[in-house]
C-alpha positions in Angstrom: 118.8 85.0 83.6 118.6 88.0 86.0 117.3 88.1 89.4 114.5 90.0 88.4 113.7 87.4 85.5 113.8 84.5 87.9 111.4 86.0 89.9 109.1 86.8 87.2 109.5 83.0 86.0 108.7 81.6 89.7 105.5 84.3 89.9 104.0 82.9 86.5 104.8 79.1 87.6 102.4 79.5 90.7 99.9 81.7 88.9 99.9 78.4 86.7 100.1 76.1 89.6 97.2 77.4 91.8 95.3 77.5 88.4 95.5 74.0 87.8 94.9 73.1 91.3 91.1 75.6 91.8 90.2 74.6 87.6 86.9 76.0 87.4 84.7 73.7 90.2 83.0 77.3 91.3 82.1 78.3 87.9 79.9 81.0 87.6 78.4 83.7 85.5 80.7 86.8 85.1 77.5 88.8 86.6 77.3 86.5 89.7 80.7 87.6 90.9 79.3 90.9 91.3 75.5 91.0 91.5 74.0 90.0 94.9 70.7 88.6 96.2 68.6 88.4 99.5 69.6 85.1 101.1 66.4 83.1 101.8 66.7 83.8 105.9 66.4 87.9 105.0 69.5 88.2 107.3 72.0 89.0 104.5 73.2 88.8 100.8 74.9 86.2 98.9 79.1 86.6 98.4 80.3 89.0 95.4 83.8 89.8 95.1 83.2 93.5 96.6 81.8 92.2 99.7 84.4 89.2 100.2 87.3 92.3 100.2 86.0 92.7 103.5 86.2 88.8 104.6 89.3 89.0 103.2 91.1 91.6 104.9 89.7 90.7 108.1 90.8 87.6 108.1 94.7 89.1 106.5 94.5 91.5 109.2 94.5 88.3 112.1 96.6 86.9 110.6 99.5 89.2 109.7 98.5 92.5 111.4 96.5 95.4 110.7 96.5 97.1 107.4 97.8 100.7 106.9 94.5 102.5 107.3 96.1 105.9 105.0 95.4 104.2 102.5 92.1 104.0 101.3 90.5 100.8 99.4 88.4 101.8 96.2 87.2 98.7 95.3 87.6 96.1 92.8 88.0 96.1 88.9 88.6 94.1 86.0 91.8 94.6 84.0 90.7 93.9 80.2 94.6 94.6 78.4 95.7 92.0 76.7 98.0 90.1 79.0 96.8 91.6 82.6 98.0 90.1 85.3 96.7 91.0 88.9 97.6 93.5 90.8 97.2 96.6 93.0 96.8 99.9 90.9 97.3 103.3 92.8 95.4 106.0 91.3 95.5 108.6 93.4 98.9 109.2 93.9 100.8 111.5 95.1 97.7 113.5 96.2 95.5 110.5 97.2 96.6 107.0 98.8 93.5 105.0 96.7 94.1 101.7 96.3 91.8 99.9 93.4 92.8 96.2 93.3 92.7 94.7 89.4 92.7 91.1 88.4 92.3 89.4 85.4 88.9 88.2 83.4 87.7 85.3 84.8 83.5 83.5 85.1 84.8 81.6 88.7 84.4 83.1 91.8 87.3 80.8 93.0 89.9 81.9 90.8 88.5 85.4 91.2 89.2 85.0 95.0 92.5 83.4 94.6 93.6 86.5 92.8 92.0 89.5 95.1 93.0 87.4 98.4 96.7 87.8 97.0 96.6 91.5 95.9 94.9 91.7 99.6 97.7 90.8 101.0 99.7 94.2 99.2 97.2 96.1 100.7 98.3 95.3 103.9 101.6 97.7 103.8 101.8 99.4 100.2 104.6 100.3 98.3 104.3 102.0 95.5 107.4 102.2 93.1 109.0 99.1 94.7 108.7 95.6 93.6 107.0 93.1 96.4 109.6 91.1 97.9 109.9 87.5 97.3 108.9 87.1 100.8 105.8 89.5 100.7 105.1 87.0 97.5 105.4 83.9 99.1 103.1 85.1 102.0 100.1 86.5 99.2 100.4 82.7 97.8 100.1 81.6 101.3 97.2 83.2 102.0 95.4 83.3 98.8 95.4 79.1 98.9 94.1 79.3 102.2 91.6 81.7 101.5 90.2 79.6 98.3 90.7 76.3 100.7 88.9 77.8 103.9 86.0 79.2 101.9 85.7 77.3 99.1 
């Protein structure tokens, strides 16, 4: 087995890990990860996926440093192929440095999170055209249990 193989196999074996360890216990309708109402204070909105980007890479950002601000965030989408897996897509490129983070279909706001904490973590310092180390992995796990632990 290559290197590269290995590290594919250890990638999928925590992807199947952490979901077996969140299951579905935040289940939710695939609207409520992105449709928001008044909280009953007035003094905010309830969580959608776009708006925990920003909890997100705040807390990232304490963490491990602040993001490389030439790039610009676009947002959050759904990747519908047939055998997605998560990930940072880069649109703009070369004339823009857009950065659209995809993950997978899912109705749980948990596993949602677990997948846009990691790709957060790319965000951090992209590079585009090289594979993420296994280091730079390692540290997106990290921090995506931790996320789904802390807020969850």
């Amino acid at each position: 087995m290559t290197a590269d193989a290995k590290q594919r196999t250890c990638l999928w074996v925590m992807v199947v890990a952490m979901t077996t360890m969140i299951g579905n216990a935040g289940g939710v309708s695939a609207a409520e990860l992105w449709q928001t109402r008044s909280l009953p204070s007035n003094d905010g909105y309830t969580w959608t996926l776009t708006s925990r980007i920003g909890n997100m890479l705040k807390d990232a950002e304490a963490m491990f440093g602040e993001r490389d601000k030439e790039w610009t965030i676009l947002g959050v989408e759904v990747c519908m192929d047939q055998g997605a897996t998560p990930q940072n897509w880069y649109p703009g490129l070369p004339e823009r440095k857009d950065i659209i983070f995809q993950i997978t279909p899912v109705e749980d706001m948990q596993y949602a999170c677990y997948q846009l904490a990691h790709e957060v973590i790319h965000s951090l310092s992209p590079h585009k055209g090289k594979k993420a180390t296994m280091l730079e992995e390692g540290v997106a796990t990290w921090f995506a249990r931790w996320y789904v632990k802390e807020n969850f």
